[in-house]
C-alpha positions as CSV (number, residue, x, y, z in Angstrom):
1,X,68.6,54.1,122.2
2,X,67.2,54.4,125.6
3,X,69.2,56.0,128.5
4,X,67.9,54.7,131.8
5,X,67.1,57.2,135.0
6,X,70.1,55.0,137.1
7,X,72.7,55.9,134.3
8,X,74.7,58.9,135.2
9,X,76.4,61.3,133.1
10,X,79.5,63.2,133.8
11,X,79.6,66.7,132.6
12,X,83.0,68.9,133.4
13,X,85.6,71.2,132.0
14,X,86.0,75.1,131.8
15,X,85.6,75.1,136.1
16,X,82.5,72.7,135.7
17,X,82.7,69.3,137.6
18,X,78.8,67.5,137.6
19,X,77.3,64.3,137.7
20,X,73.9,63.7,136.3
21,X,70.9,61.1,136.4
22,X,69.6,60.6,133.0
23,X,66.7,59.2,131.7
24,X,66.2,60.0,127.7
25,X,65.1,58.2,124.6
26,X,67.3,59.3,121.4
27,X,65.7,57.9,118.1
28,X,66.1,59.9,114.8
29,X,68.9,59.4,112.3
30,X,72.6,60.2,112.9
31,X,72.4,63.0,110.9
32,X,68.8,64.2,112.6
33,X,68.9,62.7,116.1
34,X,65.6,63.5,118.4
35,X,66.2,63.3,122.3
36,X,63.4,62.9,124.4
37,X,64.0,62.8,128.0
38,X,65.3,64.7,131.4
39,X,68.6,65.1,133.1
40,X,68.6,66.4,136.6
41,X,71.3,67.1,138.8
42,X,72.9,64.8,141.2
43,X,75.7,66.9,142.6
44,X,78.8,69.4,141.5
45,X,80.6,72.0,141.8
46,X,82.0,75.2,139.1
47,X,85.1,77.2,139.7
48,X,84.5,80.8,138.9
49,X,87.0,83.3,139.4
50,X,89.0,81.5,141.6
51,X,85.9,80.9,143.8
52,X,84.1,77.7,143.9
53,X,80.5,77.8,143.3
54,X,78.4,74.7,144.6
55,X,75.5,73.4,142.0
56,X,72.5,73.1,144.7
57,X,69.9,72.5,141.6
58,X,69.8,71.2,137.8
59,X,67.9,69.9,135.4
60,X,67.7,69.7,131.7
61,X,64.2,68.3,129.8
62,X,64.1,67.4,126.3
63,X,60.5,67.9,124.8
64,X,58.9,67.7,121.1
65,X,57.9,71.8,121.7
66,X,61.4,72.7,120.4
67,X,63.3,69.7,119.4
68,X,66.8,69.1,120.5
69,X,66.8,72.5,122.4
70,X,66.3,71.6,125.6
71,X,65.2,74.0,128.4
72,X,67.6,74.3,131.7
73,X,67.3,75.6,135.0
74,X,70.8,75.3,136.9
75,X,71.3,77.2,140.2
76,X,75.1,77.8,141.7
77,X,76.2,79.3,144.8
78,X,78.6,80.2,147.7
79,X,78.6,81.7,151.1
80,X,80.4,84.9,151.2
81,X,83.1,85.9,154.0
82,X,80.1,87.9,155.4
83,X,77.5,85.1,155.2
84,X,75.6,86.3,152.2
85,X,74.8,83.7,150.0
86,X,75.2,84.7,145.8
87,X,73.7,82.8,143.4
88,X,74.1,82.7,139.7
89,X,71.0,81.2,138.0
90,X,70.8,80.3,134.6
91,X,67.5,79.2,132.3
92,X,65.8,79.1,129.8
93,X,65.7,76.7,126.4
94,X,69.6,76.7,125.3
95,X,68.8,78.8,122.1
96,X,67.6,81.6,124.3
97,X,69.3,81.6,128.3
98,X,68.8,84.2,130.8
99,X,71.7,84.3,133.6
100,X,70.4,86.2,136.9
101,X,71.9,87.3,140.3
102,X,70.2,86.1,143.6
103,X,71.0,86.4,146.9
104,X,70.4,85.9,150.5
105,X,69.8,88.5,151.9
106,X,68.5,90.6,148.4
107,X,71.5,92.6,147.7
108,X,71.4,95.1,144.7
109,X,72.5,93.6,141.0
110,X,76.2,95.4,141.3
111,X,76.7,94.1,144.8
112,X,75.9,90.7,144.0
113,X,78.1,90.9,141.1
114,X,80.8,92.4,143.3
115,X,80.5,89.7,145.9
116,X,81.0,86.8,143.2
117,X,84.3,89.0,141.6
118,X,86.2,90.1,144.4
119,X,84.3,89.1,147.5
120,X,83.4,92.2,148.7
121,X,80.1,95.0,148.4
122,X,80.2,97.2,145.9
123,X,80.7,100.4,148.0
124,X,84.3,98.6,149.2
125,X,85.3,98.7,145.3
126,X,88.4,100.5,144.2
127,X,87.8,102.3,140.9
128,X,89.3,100.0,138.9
129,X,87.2,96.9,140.5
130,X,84.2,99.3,140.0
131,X,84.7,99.2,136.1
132,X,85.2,95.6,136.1
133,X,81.5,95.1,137.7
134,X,79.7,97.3,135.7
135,X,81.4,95.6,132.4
136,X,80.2,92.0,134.0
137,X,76.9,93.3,134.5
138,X,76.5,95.1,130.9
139,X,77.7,91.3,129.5
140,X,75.3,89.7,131.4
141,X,72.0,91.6,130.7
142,X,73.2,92.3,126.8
143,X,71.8,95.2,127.1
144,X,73.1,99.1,128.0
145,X,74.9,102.0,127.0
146,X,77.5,99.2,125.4
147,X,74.9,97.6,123.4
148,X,75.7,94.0,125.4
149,X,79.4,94.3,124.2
150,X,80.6,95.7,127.9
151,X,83.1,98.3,128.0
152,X,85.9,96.6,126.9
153,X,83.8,95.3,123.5
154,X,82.8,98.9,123.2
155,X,86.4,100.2,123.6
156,X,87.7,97.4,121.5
157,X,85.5,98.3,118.6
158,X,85.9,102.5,119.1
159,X,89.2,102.2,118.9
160,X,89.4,99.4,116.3
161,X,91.4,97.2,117.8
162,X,91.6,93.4,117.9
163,X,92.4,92.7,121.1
164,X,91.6,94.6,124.5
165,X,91.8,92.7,127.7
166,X,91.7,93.5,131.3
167,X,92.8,90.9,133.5
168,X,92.7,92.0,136.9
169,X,94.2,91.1,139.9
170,X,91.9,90.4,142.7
171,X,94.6,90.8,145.2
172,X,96.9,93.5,144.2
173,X,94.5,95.7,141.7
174,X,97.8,97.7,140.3
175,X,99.3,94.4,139.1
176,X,96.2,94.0,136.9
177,X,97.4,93.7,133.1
178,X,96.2,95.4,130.2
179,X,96.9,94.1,126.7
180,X,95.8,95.5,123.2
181,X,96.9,93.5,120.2
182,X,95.4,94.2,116.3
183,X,96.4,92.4,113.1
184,X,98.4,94.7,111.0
185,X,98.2,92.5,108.0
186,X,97.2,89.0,107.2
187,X,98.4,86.6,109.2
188,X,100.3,89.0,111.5
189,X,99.3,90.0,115.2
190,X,100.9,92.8,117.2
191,X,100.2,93.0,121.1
192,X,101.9,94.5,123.9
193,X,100.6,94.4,127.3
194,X,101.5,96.1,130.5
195,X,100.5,96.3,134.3
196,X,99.0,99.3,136.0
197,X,102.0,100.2,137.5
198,X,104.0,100.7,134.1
199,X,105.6,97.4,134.8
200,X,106.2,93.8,133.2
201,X,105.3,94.9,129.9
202,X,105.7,93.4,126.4
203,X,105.6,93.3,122.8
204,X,104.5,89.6,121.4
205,X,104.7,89.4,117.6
206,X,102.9,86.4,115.7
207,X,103.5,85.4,112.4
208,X,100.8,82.5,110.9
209,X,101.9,80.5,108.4
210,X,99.0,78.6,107.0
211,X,96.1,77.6,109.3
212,X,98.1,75.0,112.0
213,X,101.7,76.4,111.8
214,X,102.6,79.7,113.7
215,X,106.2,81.7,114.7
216,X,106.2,83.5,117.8
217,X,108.6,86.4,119.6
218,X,108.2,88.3,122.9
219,X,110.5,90.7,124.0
220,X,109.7,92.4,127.5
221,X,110.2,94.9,129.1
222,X,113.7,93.6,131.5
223,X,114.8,93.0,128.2
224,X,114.5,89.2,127.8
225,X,113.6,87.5,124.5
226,X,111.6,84.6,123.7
227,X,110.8,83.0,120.0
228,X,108.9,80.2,119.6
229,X,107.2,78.1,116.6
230,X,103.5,76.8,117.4
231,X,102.0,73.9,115.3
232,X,98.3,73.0,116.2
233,X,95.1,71.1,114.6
234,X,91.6,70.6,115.5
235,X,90.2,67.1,115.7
C-alpha cells in the first residue's frame, strides 16, 4: 500500500488538532506491517493548559534503522502577554523522546515552564504555583530528587496512597483542589477531595462490580448526595 505525498492525514484529540502530508509505503503482513516513508507537517494547533500552542514544525520519518519506530521532531509555541515566545520541542525515535523548553529570548528552564503554566516568570509565582513548576519540570527531565515521579508521584508512593492529585487553579490559586483516594479492598475506592480554602469538599465512594459495571456515591461537604451506577466497555 502506497500513501502518496498529496494525501493528508488528520491527527487530533487530547488538545491536538494537525493535518499532515504523507508519503509512505506500508508492505509487511497484517500482523508485522513495515512503514517506510515521511510525514511532515502542514499546519495545527495543541491546547495545553488552557493555552493554545501553534505547531510551527513537524515531521515524522519511517526508516529500516529501527523499523516501525519512527523518529519525530515536532516544535509548538505561543507568544506570551510579555512577548516572549515558549516553545515545547519534542524528538527523538518514539521508543525513546526527549521534550525540551526553548525560548525567545533564552529564559531559564523554571521560567519557561512557568510562562507555559500560568503565564507569568517564575519570580511572580505564589508558593503554591512554585511547587507546581518544579513537579512539571521533575516529569519532564525524569530525572531528580523524585526519581522522574515528580512530587506528587513521590508523595503518592511515601504515603502509599492511590491517588494524589493537585489540580490547580490558574486564576484563583486557593480554589485549587486536592484529592487523595486509595483502594481499601478489591474493587473498592475511597477519595475525598477538598480546596485550599477548606471548602467544596467530598467523600466519593466506588464500588466495581466486575470489570464494566460500577456503583457510585458522593456526599459533599453542603451536605448533598449523589449515587450513581456506571457501565462501560472497551472496543
Amino acid at each position: 500500500m502506497r500513501i502518496d505525498a498529496d494525501d493528508n492525514v488528520t491527527i487530533s484529540g487530547r488538545g491536538l488538532n494537525s493535518e499532515w502530508r504523507a508519503s509512505a509505503l506500508i508492505s509487511g503482513t497484517s500482523s508485522r506491517p513495515l512503514i517506510l516513508g515521511t510525514m511532515n507537517l502542514d499546519r495545527g494547533d495543541l491546547e495545553f493548559s488552557g493555552r493554545r500552542f501553534d505547531l510551527t514544525r513537524g515531521s515524522i520519518g519511517f526508516d529500516t534503522l529501527a523499523p516501525n519506530d519512527p523518529t519525530i521532531d515536532i516544535r509548538a509555541e505561543r507568544e506570551t502577554r510579555d512577548g516572549a515566545s515558549v516553545a515545547v520541542v519534542i524528538s527523538g525515535r518514539s521508543s525513546a523522546l526527549k521534550v525540551s523548553l526553548e525560548s525567545t529570548p533564552s529564559l531559564p528552564s523554571d521560567d519557561v515552564m512557568a510562562l507555559i503554566l500560568f503565564d507569568k516568570p517564575a519570580d511572580e509565582l505564589s508558593a503554591f504555583q512554585s511547587l507546581q513548576v518544579a513537579d512539571a519540570l521533575t516529569q519532564l527531565g525524569g530525572v531528580g530528587v523524585f526519581g522522574g515521579k515528580g512530587f506528587t508521584g513521590a508523595a503518592r508512593d511515601a504515603i502509599g496512597l492511590d491517588l494524589l492529585n493537585i489540580d490547580v487553579d490558574q486564576t484563583d490559586t486557593s480554589a485549587s483542589l486536592l484529592t487523595v483516594g486509595k483502594y481499601v479492598t478489591d474493587g473498592l475506592f475511597v477519595s475525598a477531595s477538598q480546596n485550599a480554602r477548606g471548602e467544596n469538599g467530598s467523600l466519593r465512594i466506588e464500588y466495581e462490580i466486575g470489570q464494566s459495571f460500577s456503583v457510585e456515591t458522593e456526599l459533599r461537604q453542603d451536605g448533598d448526595q449523589t449515587v450513581s451506577a456506571n457501565w462501560k466497555k472497551d472496543f
